[in-house]
C-alpha positions as CSV (number, residue, x, y, z in Angstrom):
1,X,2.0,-25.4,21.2
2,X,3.1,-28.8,20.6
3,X,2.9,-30.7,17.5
4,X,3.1,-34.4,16.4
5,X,3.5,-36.1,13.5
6,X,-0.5,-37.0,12.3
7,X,-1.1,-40.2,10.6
8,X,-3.6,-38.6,8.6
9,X,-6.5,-35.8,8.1
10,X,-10.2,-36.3,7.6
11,X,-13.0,-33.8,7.5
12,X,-14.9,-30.9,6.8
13,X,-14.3,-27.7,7.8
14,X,-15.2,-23.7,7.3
15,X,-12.7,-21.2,8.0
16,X,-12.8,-17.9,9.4
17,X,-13.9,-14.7,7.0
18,X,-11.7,-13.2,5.2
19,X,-9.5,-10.5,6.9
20,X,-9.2,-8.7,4.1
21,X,-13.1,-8.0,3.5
22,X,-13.7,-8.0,7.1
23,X,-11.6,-4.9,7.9
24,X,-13.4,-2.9,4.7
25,X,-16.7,-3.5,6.1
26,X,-16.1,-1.9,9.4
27,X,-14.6,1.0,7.5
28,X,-17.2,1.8,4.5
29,X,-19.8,0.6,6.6
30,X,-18.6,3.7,8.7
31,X,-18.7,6.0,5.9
32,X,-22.1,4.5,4.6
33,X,-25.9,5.9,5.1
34,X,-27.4,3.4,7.3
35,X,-26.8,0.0,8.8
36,X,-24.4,-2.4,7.7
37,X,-25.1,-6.1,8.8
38,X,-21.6,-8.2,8.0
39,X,-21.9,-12.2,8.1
40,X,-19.2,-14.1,8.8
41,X,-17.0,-11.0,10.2
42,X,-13.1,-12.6,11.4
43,X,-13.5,-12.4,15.7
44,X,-9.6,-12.3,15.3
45,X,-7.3,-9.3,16.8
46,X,-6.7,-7.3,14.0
47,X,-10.3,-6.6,12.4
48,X,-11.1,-6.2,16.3
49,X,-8.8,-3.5,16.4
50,X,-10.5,-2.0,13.5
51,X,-14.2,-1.6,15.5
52,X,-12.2,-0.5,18.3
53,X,-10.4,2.6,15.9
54,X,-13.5,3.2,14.7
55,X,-15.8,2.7,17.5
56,X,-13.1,6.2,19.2
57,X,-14.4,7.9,16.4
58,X,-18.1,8.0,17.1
59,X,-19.9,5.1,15.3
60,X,-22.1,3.1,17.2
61,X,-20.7,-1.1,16.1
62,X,-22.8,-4.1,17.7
63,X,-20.6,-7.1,17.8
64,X,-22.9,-10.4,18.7
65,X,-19.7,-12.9,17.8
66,X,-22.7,-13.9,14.5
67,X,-23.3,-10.6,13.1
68,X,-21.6,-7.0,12.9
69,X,-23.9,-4.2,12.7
70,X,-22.2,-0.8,11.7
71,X,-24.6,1.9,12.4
72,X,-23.3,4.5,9.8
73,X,-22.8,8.5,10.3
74,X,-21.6,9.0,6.3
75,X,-18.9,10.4,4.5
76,X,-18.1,12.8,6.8
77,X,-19.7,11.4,10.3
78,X,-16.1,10.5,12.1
79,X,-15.8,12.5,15.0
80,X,-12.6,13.7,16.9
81,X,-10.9,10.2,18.6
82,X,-10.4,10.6,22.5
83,X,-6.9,9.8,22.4
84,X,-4.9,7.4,20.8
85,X,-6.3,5.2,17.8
86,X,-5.1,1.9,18.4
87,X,-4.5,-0.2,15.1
88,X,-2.6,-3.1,17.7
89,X,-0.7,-5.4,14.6
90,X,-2.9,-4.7,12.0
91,X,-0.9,-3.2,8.9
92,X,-4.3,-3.2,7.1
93,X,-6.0,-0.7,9.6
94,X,-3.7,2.1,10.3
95,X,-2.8,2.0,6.0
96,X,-6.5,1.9,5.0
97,X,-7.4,4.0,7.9
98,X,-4.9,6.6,6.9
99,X,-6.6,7.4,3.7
100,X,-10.2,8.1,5.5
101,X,-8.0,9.9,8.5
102,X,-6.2,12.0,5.9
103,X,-9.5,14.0,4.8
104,X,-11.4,14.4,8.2
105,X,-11.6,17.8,10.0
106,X,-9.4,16.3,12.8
107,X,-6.0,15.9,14.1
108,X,-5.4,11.8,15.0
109,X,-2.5,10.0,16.7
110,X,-2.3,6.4,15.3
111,X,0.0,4.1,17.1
112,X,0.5,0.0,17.1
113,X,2.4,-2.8,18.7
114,X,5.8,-3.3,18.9
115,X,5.9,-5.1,15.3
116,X,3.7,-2.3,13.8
117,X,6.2,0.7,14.8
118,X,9.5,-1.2,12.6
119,X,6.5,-1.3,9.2
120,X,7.3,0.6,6.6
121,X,4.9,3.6,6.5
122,X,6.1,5.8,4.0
123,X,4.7,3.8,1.3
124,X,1.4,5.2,2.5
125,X,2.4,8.2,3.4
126,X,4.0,9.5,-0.1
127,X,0.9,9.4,-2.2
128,X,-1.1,10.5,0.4
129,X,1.5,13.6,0.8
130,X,0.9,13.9,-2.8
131,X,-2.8,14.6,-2.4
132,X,-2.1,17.7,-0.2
133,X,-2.5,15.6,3.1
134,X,-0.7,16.5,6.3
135,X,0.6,13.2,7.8
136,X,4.0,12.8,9.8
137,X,5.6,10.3,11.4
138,X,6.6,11.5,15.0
139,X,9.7,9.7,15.5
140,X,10.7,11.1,12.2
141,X,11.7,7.0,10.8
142,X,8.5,6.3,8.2
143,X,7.0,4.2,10.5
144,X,4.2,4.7,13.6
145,X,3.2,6.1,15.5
146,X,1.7,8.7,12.6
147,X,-0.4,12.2,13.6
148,X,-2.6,13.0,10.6
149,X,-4.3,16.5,10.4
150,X,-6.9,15.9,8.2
151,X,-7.4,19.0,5.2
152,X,-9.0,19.1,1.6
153,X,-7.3,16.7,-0.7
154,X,-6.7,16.9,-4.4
155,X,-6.8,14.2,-6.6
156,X,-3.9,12.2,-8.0
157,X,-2.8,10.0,-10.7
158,X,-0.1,7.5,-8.4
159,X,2.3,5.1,-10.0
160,X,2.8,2.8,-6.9
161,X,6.4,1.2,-6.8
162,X,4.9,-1.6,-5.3
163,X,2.0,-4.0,-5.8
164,X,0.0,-3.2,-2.7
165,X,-3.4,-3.6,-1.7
166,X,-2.7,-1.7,1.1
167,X,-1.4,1.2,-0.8
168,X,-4.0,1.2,-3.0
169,X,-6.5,1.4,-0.8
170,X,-5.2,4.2,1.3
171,X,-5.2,6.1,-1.8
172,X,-8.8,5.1,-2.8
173,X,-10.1,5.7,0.2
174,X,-8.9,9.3,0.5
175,X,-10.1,9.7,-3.4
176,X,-13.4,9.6,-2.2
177,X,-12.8,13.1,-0.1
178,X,-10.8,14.4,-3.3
179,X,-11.5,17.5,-5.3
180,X,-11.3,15.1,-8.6
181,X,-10.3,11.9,-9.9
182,X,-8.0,9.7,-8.1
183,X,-6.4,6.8,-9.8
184,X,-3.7,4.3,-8.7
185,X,-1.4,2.2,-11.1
186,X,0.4,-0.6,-9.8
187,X,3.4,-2.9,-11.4
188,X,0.8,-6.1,-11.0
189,X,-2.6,-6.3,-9.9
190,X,-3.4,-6.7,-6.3
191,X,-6.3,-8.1,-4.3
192,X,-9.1,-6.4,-5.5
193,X,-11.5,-6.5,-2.4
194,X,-11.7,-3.0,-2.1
195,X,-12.8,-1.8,-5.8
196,X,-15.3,-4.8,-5.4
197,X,-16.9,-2.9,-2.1
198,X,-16.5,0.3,-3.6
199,X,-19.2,-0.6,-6.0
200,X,-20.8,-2.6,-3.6
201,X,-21.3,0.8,-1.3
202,X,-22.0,3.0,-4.5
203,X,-19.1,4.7,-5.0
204,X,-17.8,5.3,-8.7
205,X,-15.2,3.8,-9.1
206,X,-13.8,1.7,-12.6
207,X,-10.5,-0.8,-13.6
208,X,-8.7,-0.6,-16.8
209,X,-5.9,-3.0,-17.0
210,X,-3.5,-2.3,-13.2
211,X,-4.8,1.0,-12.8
212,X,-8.0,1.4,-10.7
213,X,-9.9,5.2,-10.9
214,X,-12.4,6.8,-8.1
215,X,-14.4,10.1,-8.2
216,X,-15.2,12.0,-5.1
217,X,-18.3,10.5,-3.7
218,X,-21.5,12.7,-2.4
219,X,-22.7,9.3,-0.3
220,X,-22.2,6.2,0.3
221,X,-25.1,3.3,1.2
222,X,-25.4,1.0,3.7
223,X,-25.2,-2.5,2.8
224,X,-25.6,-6.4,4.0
225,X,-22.0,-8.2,3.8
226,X,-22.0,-12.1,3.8
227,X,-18.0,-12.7,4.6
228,X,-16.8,-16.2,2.6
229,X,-14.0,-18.3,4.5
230,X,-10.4,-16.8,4.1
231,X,-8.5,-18.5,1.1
232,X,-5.0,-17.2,3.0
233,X,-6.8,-19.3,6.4
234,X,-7.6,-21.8,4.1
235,X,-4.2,-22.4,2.6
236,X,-3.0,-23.9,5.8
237,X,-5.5,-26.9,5.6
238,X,-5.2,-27.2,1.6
239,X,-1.2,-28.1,2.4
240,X,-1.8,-29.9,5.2
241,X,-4.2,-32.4,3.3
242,X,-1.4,-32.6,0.8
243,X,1.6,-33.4,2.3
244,X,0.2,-35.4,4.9
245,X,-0.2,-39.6,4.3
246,X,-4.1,-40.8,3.9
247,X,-5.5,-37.5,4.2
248,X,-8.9,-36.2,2.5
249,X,-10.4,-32.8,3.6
250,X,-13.0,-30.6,2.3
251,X,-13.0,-26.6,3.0
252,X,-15.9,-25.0,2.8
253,X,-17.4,-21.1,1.3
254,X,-14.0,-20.3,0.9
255,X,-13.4,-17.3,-1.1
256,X,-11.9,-17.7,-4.6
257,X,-11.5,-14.2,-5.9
258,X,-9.1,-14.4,-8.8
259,X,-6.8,-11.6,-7.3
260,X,-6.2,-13.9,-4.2
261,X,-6.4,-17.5,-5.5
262,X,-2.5,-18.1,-6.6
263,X,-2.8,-20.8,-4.2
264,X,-5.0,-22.5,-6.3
265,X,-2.4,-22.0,-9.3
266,X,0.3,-23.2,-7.7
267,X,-1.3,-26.2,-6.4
268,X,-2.0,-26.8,-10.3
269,X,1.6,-26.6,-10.9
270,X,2.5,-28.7,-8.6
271,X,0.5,-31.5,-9.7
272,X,-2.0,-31.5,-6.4
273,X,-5.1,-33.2,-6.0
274,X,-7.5,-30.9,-5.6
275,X,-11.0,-30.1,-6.5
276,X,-13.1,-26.8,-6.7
277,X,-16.9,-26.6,-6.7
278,X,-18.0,-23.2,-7.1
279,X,-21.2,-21.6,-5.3
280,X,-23.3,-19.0,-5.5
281,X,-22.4,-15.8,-3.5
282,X,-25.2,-12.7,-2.4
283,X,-22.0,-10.5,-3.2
284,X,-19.3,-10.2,-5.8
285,X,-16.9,-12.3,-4.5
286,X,-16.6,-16.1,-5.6
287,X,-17.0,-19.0,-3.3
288,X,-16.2,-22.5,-3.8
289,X,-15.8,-25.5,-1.4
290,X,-12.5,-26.8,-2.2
291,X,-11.3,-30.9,-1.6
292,X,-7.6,-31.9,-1.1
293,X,-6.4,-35.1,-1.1
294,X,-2.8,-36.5,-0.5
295,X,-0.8,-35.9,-3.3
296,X,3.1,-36.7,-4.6
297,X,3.9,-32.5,-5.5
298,X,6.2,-31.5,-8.3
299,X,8.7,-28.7,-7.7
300,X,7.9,-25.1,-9.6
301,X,9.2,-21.6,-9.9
302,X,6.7,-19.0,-8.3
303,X,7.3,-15.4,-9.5
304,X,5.9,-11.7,-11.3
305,X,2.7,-11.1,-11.1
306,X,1.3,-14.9,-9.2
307,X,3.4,-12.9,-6.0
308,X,0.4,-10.6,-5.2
309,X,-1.9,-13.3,-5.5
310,X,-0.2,-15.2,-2.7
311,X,1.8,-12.9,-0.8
312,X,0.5,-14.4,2.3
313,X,0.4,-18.1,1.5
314,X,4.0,-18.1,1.3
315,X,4.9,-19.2,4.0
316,X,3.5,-22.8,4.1
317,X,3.8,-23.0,-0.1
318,X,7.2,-23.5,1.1
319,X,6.7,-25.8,3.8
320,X,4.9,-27.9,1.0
321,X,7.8,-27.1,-1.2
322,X,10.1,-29.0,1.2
323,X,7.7,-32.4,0.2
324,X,8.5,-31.7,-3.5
325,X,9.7,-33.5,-6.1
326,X,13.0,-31.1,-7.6
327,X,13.9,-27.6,-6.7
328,X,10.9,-24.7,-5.9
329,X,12.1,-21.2,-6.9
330,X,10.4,-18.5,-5.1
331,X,11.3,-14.9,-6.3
332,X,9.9,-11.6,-6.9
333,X,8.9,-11.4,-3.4
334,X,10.8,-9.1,-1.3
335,X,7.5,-7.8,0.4
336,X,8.0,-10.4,2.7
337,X,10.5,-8.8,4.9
338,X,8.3,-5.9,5.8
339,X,5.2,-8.4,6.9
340,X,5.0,-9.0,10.6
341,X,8.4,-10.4,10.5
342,X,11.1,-10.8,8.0
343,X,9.5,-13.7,6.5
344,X,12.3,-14.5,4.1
345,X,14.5,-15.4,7.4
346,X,11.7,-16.7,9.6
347,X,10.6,-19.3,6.7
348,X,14.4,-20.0,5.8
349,X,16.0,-20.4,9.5
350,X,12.8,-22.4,10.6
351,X,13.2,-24.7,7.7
352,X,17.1,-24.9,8.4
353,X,16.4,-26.2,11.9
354,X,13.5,-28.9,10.6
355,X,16.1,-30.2,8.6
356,X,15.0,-29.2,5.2
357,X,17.2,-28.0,2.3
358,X,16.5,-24.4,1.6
359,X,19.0,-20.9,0.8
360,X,17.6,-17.3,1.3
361,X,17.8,-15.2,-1.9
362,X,17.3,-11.5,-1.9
363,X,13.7,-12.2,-2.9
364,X,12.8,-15.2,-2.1
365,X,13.9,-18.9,-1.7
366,X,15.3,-21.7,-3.2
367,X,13.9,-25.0,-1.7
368,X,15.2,-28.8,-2.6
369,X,12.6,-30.7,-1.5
370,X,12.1,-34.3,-1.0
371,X,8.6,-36.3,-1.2
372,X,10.3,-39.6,0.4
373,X,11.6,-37.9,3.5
374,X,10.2,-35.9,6.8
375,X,11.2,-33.5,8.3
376,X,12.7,-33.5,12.3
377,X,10.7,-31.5,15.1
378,X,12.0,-28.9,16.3
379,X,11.6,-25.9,18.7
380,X,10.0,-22.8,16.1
381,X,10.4,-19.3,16.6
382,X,7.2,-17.6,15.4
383,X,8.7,-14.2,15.8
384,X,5.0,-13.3,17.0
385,X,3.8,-13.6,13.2
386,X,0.9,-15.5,13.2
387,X,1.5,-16.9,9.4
388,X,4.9,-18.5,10.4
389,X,3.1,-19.8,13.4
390,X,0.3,-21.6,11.4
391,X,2.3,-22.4,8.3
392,X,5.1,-24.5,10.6
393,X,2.4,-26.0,12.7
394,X,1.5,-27.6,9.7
395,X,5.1,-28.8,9.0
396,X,5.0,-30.6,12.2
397,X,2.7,-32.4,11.1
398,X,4.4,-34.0,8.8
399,X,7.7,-34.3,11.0
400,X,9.3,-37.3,13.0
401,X,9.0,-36.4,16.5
402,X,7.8,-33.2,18.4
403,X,7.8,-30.0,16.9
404,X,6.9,-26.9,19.9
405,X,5.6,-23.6,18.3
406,X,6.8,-20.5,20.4
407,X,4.8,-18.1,21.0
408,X,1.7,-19.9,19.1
409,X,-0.7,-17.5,20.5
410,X,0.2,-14.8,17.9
411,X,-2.4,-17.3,15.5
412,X,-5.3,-14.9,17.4
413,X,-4.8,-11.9,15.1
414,X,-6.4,-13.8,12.0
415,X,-7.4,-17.7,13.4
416,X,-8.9,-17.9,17.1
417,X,-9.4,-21.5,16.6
418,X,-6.8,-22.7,14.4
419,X,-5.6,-25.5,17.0
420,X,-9.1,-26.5,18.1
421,X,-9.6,-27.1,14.2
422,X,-6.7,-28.9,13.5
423,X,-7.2,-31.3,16.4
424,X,-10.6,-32.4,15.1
425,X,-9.4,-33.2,11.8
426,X,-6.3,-35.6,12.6
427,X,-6.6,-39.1,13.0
């Protein structure tokens, strides 16, 4: 993909459902009584792959492009997979998945791409060792593909090293199948979607300060999702309308959940115009439609607990960083090397070649950034990582002369249309 310098944005927009909710519908509507109807489900690869895993296992998913229907078998409906379960690049299926694969009366084989066999897996595997379950890797190196034979689980108390969502959910998930009480406590809190769901579905389930508990559940009930626009989808046009000249754009429904909206914060911190109007919401995530307008940002230090909150924004809160007034810090984040790529590098080495001043640290970055100058076009490596993909896209926009995107297809797994969006908006 190609990208030139815009001379401005204009427009409004929705963006696709959030990723995050999307894949937890396909799984607890699984586990639930009944049908599930999801609204505004992400068509994108990875939440595809996650109908297809569970789609091997016997549930019966109608996929009209408008609405999901997950025609549920219960808590304990999953049948045997015929071969291989699939998960493609989605870290968020085979971890989740895990958890629910962990207690079934089945042996599975969960395999990936090419980027999902080098993730980190043990992570996963350790608590869920912990709660009696039999999961291996087969290569024997932490990482897929995994064969789970499912057996009865005990419940745990877990200290998680890390601040995961994915983690935590694994763990949640197989707390429903648990003999007792399962509860997860993590260094900072992390996105919340699935406690939210939990309740939504009726499991019990309760949060006291970073540590989330779940009984065993006898059932779970189906539900009607509506999906809002992806905040982490929505970060992309929220920078762009920043750091681009004569730019106003409106994003709409996106979800504002105050686990996932550091964004937001750091846009306040860095003196951006931008405007929030809340909605109301049929579930219990917030929505807003949010406005950006051009703005002249101030440099800031992003670090502790904001990281979790916008773990995947990352990417182009750098890119912005480089239009910055001072020097952005960005530590605490050493999560990023085990995302799709090592994002620390891809963000740094891609900014090198754009002509921006930026130094890798061992958690993060340290960008001086300019508002008076643009960056040059250049030829980006995504390393298949569809973040790095979007986030310098967005960079290019703001460069002097062409800047070519390799690879740029990789923006399938959570934006079909980013491209055909952008291309409306600029002027």
């Amino acid at each position: 993909m190609v990208v030139n310098k815009a001379n401005g944005l204009s427009g409004e927009l929705t963006v696709p459902g959030d990723k995050s909710i999307s894949h937890r519908s396909i799984m607890l509507g699984s586990l639930a009584k009944g049908d599930t109807e999801v609204y505004g489900f992400l068509q994108g690869a990875d939440c595809l792959s996650s109908i297809s895993c569970f789609r091997k296992m016997g549930i019966d998913i109608e996929n009209d492009g408008a609405r999901v229907i997950i025609h549920g078998r219960g808590l304990h409906g999953l049948r045997k997979p015929d071969g291989i379960l699939d998960v493609g690049n989605s870290g968020t299926t085979i971890r989740l998945m895990s958890g629910i694969l962990a207690a079934q009366d089945f042996t599975s084989r969960v395999n990936g791409d090419a980027s999902i066999q080098k993730r980190p897996m043990g992570r996963i595997m350790t608590p869920l060792s912990m709660m009696g379950a039999d999961i291996k890797s087969e290569n024997d190196n932490g990482c897929a593909p995994l064969i789970i034979n499912g057996t009865r689980l005990k419940g745990i108390h877990y200290d998680s090293p890390v601040a995961s969502a994915q983690v935590k959910s694994g763990v949640l998930f197989a707390g429903l199948y648990a003999d007792g009480e399962t509860s997860v406590t993590e260094p900072y809190v992390s996105r919340n979607h699935t406690e939210l769901m939990f309740r939504d579905f009726g499991a019990d389930i309760s949060t006291v300060d970073k540590t989330v508990t779940v009984k065993p559940a006898e059932e779970l009930y189906a539900r009607r999702i509506d999906v809002p626009g992806d905040i982490s989808s929505a970060a992309y046009f929220i920078a762009a309308g920043l750091i681009v000249d004569n730019s106003v754009l409106t994003i709409k429904n996106v979800g504002i959940n105050p686990t996932r909206d550091g964004m937001l914060e750091v846009c306040k911190m860095m003196s951006a115009d931008v405007e929030i109007e809340e909605k109301a919401n049929s579930s219990a995530e917030p929505v807003a439609d949010i406005t950006v307008r051009t703005s002249r940002l101030k440099a800031c230090t992003i670090g502790g607990e904001l990281i979790p909150r916008l773990i995947d924004e990352i990417p182009v809160i750098a890119v912005m960083a480089c239009f910055a007034e001072g020097t952005t810090i960005i530590k605490d984040a050493q999560e990023l090397k085990v995302k799709e790529s090592n994002r620390i590098d891809s963000i740094v080495n891609n900014l090198k070649v754009m002509g921006a001043d930026v130094t890798a640290t061992e958690d993060g970055m340290i960008i001086n950034g300019n508002p008076d100058k643009k960056l040059s076009g250049a030829a980006i490596d995504s390393k298949l990582d569809h973040r790095i993909a979007m986030s310098f896209t967005i960079a290019g926009l703001n460069a002097d002369g062409e800047t070519e995107i390799l690879n740029s297809e990789c923006v399938d797994i959570s934006y079909p249309n980013f491209y055909e969006t952008l291309r409306k908006l600029c002027r």
